[in-house]
N, C-alpha and C positions, 0 to 999 in steps of 0.2 A: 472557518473554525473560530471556536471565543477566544479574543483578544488579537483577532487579524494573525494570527501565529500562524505560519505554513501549514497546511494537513502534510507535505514531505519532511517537514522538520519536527512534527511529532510522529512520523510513522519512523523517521528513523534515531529519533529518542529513543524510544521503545525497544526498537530491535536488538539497539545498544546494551540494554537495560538487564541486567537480570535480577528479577523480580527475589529470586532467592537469598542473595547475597543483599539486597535493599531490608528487606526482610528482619532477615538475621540477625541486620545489624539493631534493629530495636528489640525481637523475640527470639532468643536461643530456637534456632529449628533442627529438630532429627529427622533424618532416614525414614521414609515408611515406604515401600516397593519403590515406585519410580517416581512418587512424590513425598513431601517433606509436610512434618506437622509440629505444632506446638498448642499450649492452651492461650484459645482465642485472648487477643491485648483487649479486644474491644466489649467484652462483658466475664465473668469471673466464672472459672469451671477450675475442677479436679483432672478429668480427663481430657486429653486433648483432641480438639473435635473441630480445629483449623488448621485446614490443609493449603497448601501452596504449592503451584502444579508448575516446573518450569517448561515443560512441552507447552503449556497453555502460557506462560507471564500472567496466570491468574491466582487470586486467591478465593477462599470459599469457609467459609465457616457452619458446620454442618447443626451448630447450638443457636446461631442465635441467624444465621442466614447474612452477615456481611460477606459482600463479596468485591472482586472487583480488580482493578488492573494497579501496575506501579502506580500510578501519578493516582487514582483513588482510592491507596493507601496510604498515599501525603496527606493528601484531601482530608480522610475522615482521623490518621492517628494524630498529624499535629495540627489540624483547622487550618488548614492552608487555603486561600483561593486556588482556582486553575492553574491560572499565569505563576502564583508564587512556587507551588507545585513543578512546574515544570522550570520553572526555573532552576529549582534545587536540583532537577535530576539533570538538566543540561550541564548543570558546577559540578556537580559529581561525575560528567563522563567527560568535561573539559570544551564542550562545545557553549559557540556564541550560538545566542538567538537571533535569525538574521532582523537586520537592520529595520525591516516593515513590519518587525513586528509590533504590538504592544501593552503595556503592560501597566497595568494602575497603580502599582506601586513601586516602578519604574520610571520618569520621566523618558520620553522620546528624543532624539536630535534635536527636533525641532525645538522642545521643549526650556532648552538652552542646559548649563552645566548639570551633570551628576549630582545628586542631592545625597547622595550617600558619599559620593567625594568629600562634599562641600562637608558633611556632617565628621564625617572623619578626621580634615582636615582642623576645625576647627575643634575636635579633640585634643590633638596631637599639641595643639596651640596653646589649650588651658593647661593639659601634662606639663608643657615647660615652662610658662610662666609660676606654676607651683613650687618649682624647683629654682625658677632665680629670677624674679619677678620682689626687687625692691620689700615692698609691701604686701607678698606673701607671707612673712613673719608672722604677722597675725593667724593667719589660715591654718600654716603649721600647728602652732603652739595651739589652736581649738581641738585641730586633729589627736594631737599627741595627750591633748587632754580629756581627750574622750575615749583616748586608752588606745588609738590607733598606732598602728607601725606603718613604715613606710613600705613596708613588702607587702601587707592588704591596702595602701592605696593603690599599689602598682598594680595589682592586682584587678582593682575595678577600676583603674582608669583616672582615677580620683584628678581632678586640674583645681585650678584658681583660675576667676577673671577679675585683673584689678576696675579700680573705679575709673571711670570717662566714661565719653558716647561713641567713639569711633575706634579704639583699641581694635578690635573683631574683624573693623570695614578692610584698615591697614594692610590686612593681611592678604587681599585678594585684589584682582582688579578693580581700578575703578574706572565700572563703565555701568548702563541703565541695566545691560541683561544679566549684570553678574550681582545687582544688588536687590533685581527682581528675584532673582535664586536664591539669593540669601534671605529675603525677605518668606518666599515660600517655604522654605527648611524652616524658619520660624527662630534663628536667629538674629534676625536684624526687625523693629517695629518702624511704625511709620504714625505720627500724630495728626491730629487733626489738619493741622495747617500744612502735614503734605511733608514733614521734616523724617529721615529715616536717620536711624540710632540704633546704638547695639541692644538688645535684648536686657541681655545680662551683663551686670557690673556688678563689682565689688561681692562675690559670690564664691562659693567653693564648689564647683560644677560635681554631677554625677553623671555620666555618662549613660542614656537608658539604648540597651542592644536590644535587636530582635530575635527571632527564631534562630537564624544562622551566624549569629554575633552582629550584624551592621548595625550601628552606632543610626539610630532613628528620633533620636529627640534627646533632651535634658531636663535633669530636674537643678535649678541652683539654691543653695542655702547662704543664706543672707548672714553677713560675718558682725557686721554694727548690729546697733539698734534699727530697724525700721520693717517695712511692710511691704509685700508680702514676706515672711520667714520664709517658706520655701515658693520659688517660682519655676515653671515647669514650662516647658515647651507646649506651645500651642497645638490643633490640630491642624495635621501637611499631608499629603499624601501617601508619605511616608510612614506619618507615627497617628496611632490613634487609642488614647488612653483606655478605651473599655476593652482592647481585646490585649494590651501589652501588661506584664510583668516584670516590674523593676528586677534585678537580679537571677530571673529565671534561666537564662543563658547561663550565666555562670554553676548556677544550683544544678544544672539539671541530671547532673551525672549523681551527685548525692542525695538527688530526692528519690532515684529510682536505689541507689543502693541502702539506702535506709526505707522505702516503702511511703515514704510521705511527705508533704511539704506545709511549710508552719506556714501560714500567711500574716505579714504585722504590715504596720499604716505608715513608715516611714523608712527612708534610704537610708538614712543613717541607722535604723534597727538592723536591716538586714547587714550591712560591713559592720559592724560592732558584733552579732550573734557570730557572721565568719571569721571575725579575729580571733572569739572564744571559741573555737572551733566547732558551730552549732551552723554549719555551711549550705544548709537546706532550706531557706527562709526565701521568701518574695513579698516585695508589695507593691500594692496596688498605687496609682499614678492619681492621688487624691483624687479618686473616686471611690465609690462604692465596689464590693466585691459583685462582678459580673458572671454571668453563663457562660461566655468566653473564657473568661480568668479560669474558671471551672474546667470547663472544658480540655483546656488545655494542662491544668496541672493533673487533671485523669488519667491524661496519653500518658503521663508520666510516672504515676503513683497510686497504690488505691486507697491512701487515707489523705485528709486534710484537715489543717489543726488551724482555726483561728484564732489571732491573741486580740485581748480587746481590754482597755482601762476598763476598771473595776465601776465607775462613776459609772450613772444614767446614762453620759452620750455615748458610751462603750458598749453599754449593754443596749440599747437602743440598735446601734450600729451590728451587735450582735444576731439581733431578731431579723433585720433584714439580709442580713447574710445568710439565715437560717432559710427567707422564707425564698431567695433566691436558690439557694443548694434542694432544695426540697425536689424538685424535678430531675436533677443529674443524680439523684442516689439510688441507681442500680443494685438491684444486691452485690455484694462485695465491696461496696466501696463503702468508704468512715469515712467520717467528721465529727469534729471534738471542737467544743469552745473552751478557751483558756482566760479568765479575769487575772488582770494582774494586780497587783497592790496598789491605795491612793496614790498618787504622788509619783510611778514608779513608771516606765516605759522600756522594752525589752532592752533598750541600750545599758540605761543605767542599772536595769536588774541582772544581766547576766555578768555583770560588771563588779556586783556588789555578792552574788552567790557563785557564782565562775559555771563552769560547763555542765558539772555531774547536779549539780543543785537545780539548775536550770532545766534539765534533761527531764529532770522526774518533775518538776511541774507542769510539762511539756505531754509526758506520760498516763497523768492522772489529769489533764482535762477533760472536761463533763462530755459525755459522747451527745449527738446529737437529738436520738430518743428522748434518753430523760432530761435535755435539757428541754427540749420542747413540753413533753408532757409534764415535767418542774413549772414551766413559765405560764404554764396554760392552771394549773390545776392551783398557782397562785389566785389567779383573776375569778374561782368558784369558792364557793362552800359547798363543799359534797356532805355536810352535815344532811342540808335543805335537798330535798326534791328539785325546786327550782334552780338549784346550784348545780345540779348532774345534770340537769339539762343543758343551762349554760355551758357546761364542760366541752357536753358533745358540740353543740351549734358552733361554740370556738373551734372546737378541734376536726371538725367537717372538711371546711374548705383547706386546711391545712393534708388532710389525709387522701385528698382527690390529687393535690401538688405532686405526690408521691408516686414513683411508675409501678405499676403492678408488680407483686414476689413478696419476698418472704417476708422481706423489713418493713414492709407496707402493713401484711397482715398483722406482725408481731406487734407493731404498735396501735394497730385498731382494736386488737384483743386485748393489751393492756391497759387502756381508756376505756375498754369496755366490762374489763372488772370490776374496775375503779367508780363507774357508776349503777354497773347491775342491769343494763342492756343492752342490745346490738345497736350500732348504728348505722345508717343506710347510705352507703358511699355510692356515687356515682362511677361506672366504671369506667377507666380513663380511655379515649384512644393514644397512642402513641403516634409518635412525629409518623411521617408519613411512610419514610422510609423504610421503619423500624418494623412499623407496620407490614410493610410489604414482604421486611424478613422473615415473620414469622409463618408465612403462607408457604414459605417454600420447603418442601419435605426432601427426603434424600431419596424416595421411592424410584423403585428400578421400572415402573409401569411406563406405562405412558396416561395414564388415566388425567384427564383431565387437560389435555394438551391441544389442541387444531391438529389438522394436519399443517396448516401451514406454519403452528407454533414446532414442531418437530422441524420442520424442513429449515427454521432459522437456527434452531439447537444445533442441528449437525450441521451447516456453514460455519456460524462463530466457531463452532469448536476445532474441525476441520475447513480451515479457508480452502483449502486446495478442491475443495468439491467445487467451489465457484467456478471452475475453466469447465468442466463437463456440462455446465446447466445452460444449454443452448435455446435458443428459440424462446427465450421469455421473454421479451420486449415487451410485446401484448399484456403482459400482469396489470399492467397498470393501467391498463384500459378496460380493465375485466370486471371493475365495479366488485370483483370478489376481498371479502375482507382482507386484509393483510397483505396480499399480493403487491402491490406496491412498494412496501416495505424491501421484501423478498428481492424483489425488481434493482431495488436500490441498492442492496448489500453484494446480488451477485453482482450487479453492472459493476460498483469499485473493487468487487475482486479484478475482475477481466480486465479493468482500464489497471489495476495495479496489484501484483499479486499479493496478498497479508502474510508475514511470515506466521504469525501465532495470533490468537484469540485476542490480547491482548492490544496488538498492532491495529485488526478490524475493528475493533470494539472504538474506540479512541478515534474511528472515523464517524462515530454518532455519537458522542457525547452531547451536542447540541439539539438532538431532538429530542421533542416530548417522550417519543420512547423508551427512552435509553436505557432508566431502570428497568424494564421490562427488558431489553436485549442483556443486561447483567443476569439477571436471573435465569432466561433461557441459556448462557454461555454458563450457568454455574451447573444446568440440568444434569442430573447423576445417573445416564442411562445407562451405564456399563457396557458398554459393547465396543469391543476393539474395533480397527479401523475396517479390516474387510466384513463383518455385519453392519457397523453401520454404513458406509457404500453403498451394499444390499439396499442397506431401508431407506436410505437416500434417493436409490434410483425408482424404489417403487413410488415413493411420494412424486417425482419430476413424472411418472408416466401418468398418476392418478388426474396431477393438475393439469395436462397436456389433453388429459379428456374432459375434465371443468373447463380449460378454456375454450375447445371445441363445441363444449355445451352449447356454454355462452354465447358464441359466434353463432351458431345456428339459432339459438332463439332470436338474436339480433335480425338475423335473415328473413327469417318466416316473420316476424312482426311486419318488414317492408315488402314485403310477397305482393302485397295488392297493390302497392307503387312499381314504379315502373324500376327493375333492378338492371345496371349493368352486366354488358355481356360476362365480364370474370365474376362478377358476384352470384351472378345464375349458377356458372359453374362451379365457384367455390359451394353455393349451395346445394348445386347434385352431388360432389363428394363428401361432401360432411354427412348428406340423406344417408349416400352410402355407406361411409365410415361407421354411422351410428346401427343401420341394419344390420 
């Protein structure tokens, strides 16, 4: 299994698990017969057309085709890897992951101390030096000057590290493997000539958490004069700036109960917007706004509002955040760019207008259409013929970025008023996945199926058919498509029984198949358990004459070789069996 993780410690993960109550907890679900639904998280609908089966620990989305088990509902609503995934759902039922396991964004025993210890611990470390650390005066009196209270430091965690090289070391043991952990967490460096030192000095730390709160890196701001102003924790295994969100941990409960989250370029924007109680703000980890960053604020919210300095390098930075969001704008989802005034930055402006001032600048930022189609239709003269051409040629490769729907069409149509012809977009394919969701229909047929695509539908769906499907050994030596497969799902029924879909499914995660086995376990054939039985048993007789085929043509091909005595035999009764 990925990550050396037991296949018994994810089969009783699972079992553990109820998919319903995980659920829930991110999408209000109701009642519908003997399964629960709501409107799917993962693309925008009126009606609710995501179902959640707890007989199966599956879910299924009948609009847009997500489907898939607990730990593939980690997976796809907060971008989780596997291992983080199941991690979460282990924290949530109070079990360890045993000892062999391992995890990339866990160090191992071997690996020497905890890094999310160590991260913690030197947390805890700057929180009190902030509090009675000499030459914290300074740090305060910035703080308090930037309009902060002590109850929103407390809040994010806010510390102080005073100046020297070794304050940080003091704190821990000193030996080779505790300063090599220190040095991987990324706060202790190491110079050319081989000298290690702390990180950070003379700094007012910000604590940057992950999905689940652990404290994964820092950003420090420099209290004197000098350079860098802000310094940030390097990349560790732990933290990695293009997919984390300064402050999103803390936002994440008000960016789902307001519908959106602002994005600004600095720590101190976001504690200064929650002091003014503007609590839904994140940013980015001086980098650019990522597909990740995206991604993640989606699970979340279906608008996003970028603030950006009014100058060139704002609006610059604006465009590429544009041409980055172009691809996640599903219909239903927004995005707004916000310019703010010369000279001004969301700290010191919400500071200088307060909440309700703030709010509505906030409100009337440029949605993303016209700002593109503004930005595009600057760089033409539609006076000139040549100038609606340039229109379209700019706005082309912009409009192919775009996933197929309404938002797509509505702004190719308004570029194409704008200059008086159609333009000829390419049509996009979608990620692979996405792709594969839309082929899946909710049809009661079987049209379109194998027989031995059905025989897998009804195992995943019902494990317990696995103990009756005797005598297939032979599948996999039958050269018949998919047999193999079959071969393999029932033998892990029979060596271990699956309680739910959910439980089997999660035994192949790691083959090429597997979205193919998602899809056959979401199959909508409607048939209670004693017809499907039925159809189950007819498929086990059909393939029992396929492999009988088989075997006789194997036979008669060596006919003119010299055959052993049981193979002679075996071949007169299969003559027979077939006459």
């Amino acid at each position: 299994m990925a990550g050396r993780i037991p296949q018994s410690f994810i089969d009783d993960l699972v079992s553990r698990i109820d998919i319903v109550d995980l659920i829930d907890g991110f999408v209000p679900l109701k009642k519908a017969g003997k399964d629960y639904k709501a409107c799917c998280p993962f693309h925008g609908e009126k009606t609710p057309s995501f179902t959640v089966s707890q007989d199966k620990q599956f879910y299924h989305c009948f609009g847009c085709g997500v489907h898939g088990t607990a730990i593939g509902f980690l997976i796809e609503y907060d971008q989780l890897s596997f291992v983080e995934a199941v991690e979460q759902l282990a924290h949530k039922c109070g079990l360890t992951i045993p000892i062999d396991s391992f995890s990339p964004s866990k160090p191992t025993p071997q690996d020497g101390p905890d890094l999310y210890e160590l991260l913690e611990k030197a947390s805890l470390y700057y929180q009190q030096q902030l509090k009675s650390h000499p030459d914290a005066k300074t740090a305060i009196e910035y703080l308090k000057n930037r309009g902060l209270s002590g109850e929103i430091a407390k809040r994010f965690d806010l510390g102080y590290v005073p100046d020297g090289w070794d304050n940080l070391m003091q704190q821990f043991e000193d030996n080779e493997k505790m300063k090599d952990a220190l040095l991987t967490a990324g706060l202790l460096s190491k110079n050319e000539k081989g000298r290690v030192y702390d990180r950070f000095r003379d700094r007012i730390m910000f604590p940057i958490h992950d999905y689940r709160g652990r404290i994964v890196g820092f950003g420090g701001r420099i209290i004197a004069q000098g350079e860098p102003k802000y310094l940030n924790s390097p990349e560790t295994p732990v933290f990695h700036k293009g997919s984390e969100l300064y402050g999103l941990y803390m936002a994440r409960n008000a960016i789902r109960d307001t519908g959106r989250a602002l994005v600004v370029e600095g720590y101190m924007d976001v504690v200064a917007l929650a002091q003014n109680g503007i609590d839904y703000s994140v940013a980015t980890l001086g980098t650019a706004t990522s597909k990740a960053h995206l991604d993640r604020i989606f699970r979340h919210a279906p608008e996003v509002v970028f603030c950006f300095d009014g100058d060139r390098a704002g609006k610059e930075a604006a465009w590429r955040a544009l041409e980055i969001a172009l691809p996640s704008m599903q219909d239903g989802r927004q995005a707004s760019f916000m310019f703010l005034p010369d000279g001004e930055d969301p700290d010191s402006l919400v500071r200088t207008l307060g909440k309700e001032e703030f709010s509505i600048l906030i409100n009337t930022a440029k949605p993303l259409p016209e700002y593109m189609i503004d930005s595009l239709a600057a760089q033409a003269d539609l006076s000139r013929m040549d100038g609606s051409a340039r229109l379209a040629k700019l706005a082309k490769p912009l409009l192919e970025k775009l996933p197929q729907g309404v938002l797509r069409q509505l702004i190719k149509q308004k570029i194409e008023q704008m200059i008086g012809i159609q333009i000829s977009v390419a049509t996009t394919q979608q990620s692979g996945r996405t792709a594969s969701r839309k082929e899946i229909s909710r049809g009661t047929s079987q049209q379109g199926k194998t027989d031995i695509q059905q025989a897998i539908g009804y195992l995943l769906q019902h494990p317990e058919f696995g103990a009756k499907a005797q005598g297939l050994e032979s599948l996999r030596d039958s050269g018949l498509p998919g047999f193999s497969m079959l071969a393999d799902i029932v033998q892990s029924i029979q060596q271990s029984p699956a309680p739910n879909t959910a439980a089997l499914l999660e035994r192949f995660r790691d083959r090429k198949e597997f979205s193919r086995l998602e899809s056959l376990a979401s199959w909508d054939h409607i048939y209670d358990t004693e017809e499907a039985t039925d159809a189950f048993n007819v498929l086990l007789t059909k393939f029992s004459h396929q492999i009988s085929e088989a075997r006789l043509n194997q036979l008669l091909e060596q006919s003119n070789e010299n055959l052993s005595k049981d193979e002679k035999e075996e071949l007169k009764v299969l003559l027979q069996r077939k006459n």
